[in-house]
PAPA-834661 format. One record per residue (C-alpha): z, y, x; residue number from 1. Coordinates in nm, 4 decimals. Layout:
N
REC         w         v         u  num
REC         Z         Y         X  NUM
...
# end
This chain:
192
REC         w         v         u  num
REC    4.2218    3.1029    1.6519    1
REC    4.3353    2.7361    1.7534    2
REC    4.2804    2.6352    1.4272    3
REC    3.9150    2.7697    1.4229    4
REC    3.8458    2.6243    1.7055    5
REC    3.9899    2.2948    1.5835    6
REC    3.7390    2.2921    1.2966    7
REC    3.4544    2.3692    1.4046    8
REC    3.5215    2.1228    1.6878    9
REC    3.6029    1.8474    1.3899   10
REC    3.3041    1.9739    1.2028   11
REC    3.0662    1.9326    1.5565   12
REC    3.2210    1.5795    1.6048   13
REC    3.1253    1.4992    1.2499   14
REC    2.7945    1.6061    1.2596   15
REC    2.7678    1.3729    1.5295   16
REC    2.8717    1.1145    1.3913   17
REC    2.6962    1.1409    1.0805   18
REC    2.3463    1.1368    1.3181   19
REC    2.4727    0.8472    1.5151   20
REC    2.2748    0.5479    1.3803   21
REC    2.2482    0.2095    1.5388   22
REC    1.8880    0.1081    1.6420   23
REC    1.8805   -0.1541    1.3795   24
REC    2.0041    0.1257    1.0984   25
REC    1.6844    0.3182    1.1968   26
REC    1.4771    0.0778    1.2057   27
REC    1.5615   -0.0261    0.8535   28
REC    1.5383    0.3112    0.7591   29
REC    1.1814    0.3445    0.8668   30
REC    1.0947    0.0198    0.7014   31
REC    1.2214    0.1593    0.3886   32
REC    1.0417    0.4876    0.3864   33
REC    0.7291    0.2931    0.4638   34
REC    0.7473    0.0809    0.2132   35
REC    0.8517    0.3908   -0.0364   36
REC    0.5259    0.5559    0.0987   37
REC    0.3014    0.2770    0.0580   38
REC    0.3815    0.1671   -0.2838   39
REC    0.3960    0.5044   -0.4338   40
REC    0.1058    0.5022   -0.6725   41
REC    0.1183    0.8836   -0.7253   42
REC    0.0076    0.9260   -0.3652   43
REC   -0.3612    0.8449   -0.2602   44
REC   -0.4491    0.6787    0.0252   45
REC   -0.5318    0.9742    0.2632   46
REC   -0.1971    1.1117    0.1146   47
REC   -0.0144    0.7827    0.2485   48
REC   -0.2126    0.7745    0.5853   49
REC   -0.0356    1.1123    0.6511   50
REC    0.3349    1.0570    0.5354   51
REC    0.2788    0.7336    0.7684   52
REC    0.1944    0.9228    1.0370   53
REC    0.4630    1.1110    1.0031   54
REC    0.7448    0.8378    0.9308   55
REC    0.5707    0.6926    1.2295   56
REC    0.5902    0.9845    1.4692   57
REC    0.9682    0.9879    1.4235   58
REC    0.9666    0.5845    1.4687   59
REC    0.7642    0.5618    1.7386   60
REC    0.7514    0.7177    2.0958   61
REC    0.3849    0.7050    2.1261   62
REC    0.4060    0.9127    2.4614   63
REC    0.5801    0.6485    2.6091   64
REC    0.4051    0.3998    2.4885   65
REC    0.0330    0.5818    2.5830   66
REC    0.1979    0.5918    2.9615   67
REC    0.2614    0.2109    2.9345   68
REC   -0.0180    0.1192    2.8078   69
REC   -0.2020    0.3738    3.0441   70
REC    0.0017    0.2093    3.3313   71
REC   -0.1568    0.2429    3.6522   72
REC   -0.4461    0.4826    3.4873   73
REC   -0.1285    0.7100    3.3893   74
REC   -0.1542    1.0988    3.4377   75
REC   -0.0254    1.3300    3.2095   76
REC   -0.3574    1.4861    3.1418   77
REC   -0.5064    1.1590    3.0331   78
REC   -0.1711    1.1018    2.8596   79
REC   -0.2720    1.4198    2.6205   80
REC   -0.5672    1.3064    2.5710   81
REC   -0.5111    0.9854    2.4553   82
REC   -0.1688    0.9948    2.3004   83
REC   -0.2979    1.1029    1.9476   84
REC   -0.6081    0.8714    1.9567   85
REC   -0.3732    0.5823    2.0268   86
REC   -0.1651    0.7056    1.7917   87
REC   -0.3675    0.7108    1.5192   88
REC   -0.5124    0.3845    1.6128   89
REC   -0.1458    0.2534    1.5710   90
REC   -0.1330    0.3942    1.2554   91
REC   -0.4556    0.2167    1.1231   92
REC   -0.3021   -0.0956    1.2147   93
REC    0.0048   -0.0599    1.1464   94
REC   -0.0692    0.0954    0.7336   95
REC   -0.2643   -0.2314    0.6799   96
REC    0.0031   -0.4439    0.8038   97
REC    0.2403   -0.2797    0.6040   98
REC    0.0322   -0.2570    0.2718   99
REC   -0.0515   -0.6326    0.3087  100
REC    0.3369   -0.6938    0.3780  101
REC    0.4392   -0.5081    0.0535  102
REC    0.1811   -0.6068   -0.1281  103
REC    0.2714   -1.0156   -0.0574  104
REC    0.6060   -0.9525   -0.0840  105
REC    0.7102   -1.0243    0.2387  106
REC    1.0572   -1.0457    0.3503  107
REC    1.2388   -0.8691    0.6477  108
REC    1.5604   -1.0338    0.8204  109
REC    1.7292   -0.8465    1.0881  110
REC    1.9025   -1.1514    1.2782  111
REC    2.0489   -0.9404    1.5864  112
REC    2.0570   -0.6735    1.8099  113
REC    2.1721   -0.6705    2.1728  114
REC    2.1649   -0.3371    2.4242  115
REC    2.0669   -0.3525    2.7801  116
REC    2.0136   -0.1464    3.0604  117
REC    1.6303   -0.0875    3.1946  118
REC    1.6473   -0.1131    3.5501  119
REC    1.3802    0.1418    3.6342  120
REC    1.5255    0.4689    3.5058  121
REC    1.8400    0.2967    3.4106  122
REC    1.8259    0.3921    3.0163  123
REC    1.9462    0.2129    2.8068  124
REC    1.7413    0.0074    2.5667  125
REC    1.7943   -0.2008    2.2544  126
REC    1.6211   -0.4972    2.1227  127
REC    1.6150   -0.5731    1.7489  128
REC    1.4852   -0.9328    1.6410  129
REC    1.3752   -0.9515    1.3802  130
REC    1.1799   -1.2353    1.1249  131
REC    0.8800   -1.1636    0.8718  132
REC    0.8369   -1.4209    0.6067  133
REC    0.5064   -1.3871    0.4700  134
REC    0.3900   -1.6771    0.2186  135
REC    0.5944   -1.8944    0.3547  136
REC    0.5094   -1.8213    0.7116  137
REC    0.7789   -1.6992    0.8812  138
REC    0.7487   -1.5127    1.2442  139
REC    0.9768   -1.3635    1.5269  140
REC    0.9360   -0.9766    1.5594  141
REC    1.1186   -0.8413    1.8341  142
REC    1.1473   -0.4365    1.8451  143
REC    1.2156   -0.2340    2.1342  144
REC    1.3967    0.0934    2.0969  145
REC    1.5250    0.3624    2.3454  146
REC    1.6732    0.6895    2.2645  147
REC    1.4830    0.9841    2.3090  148
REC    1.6573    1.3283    2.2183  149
REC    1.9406    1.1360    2.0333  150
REC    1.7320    0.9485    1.8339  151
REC    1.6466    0.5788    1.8549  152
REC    1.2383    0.5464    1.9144  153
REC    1.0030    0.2076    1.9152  154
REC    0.8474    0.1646    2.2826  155
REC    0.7013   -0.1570    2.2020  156
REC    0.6895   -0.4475    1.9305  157
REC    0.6242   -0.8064    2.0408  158
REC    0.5074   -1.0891    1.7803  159
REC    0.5740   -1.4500    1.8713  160
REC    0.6148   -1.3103    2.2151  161
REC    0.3324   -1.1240    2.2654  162
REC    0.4012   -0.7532    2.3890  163
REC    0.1934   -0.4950    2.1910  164
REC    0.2200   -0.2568    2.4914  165
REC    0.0901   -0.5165    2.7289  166
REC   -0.2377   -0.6385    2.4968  167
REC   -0.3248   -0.2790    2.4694  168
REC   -0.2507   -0.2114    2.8999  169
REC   -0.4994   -0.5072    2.9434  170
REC   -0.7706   -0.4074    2.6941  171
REC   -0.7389   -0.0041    2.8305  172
REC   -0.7270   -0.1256    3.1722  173
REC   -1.0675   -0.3269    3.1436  174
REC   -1.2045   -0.0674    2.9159  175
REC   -1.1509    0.2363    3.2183  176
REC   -1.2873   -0.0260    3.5015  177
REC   -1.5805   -0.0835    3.3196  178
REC   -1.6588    0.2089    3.1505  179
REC   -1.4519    0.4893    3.3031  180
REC   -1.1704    0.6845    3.1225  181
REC   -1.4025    0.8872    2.8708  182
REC   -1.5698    0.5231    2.7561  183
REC   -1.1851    0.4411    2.6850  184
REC   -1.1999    0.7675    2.4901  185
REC   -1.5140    0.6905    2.3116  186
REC   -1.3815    0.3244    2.1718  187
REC   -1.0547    0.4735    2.0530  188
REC   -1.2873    0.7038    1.8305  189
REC   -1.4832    0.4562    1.7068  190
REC   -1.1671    0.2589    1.5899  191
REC   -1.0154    0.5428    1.4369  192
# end
């Protein structure tokens, strides 16, 4: 009995192990399975758009994100509402990025990683740097990543130093003020 317990300890531990993946292992794992989806020439565009979505949906926490960018607008009902709309906007952006990316050949270094703990809720976070060399043009990426059900999840990406999260709080927060919450709904349609 000692020794069935012993394995299927061993074989719990390994399992583990085998799903523990560093933040910058994931992330180069989604890049990779986004660039497999977007070059495959079997797959139609509408075909791509969904695989995206879903490579994305296991990238990305876009519940997170929606509350960030929600900020002081946040409840959870408005949260449901605009989660997938956001979402999907995210994904428009994000497909043309990548399909221009691929399509230039751009280049992706990972130059470090360093883990930190958010003061707030005291998770811990990681932030991946990254450059993109496009043409010539090379520019700092910097991806943040916390874990969410064992998994490591992108809360926000900032270019050059500008915080995705925080453009989008600033456009959603004059968007509500001015128009309300639904008008906030009705431009996130009209981009998607």
């Amino acid at each position: 009995i000692f020794v069935l317990i012993f394995l299927i300890a061993v074989t719990v531990l390994d399992a583990k192990q085998a799903l523990a993946v560093t933040p910058t292992e994931r992330l180069k794992l989604g890049a990779l399975n986004a660039q497999t989806i977007v070059n495959n020439t079997d797959l139609g565009d509408e075909q791509k758009s969904k695989r995206l979505l879903a490579e994305m949906t296991s990238l990305f926490d876009f519940e997170y994100m929606t509350k960030k960018a929600l900020a002081a607008h946040y409840t959870e009902e408005r949260a449901q509402k605009i989660a997938p709309l956001f979402a999907r906007l995210l994904l428009v952006v994000y497909f043309k990025r990548v399909q221009t990316a691929f399509s230039e050949n751009a280049s992706l270094q990972y130059t470090g990683e360093r883990m930190k703990v958010r003061g707030i809720d005291g998770m811990a976070i990681a932030i991946v740097n990254t450059e993109i060399n496009m043409k010539g043009a090379v520019s700092s990426v910097e991806f943040k990543m916390h874990e969410v059900h064992g998994k490591w999840k992108i809360y926000d990406i900032a270019s050059e130093n500008i915080s995705l999260i925080s453009n989008y709080r600033s456009q959603f927060d004059r968007i509500i003020r001015k128009n309300s919450f639904d008008g906030l709904i009705d431009e996130l349609n009209k981009k998607n």
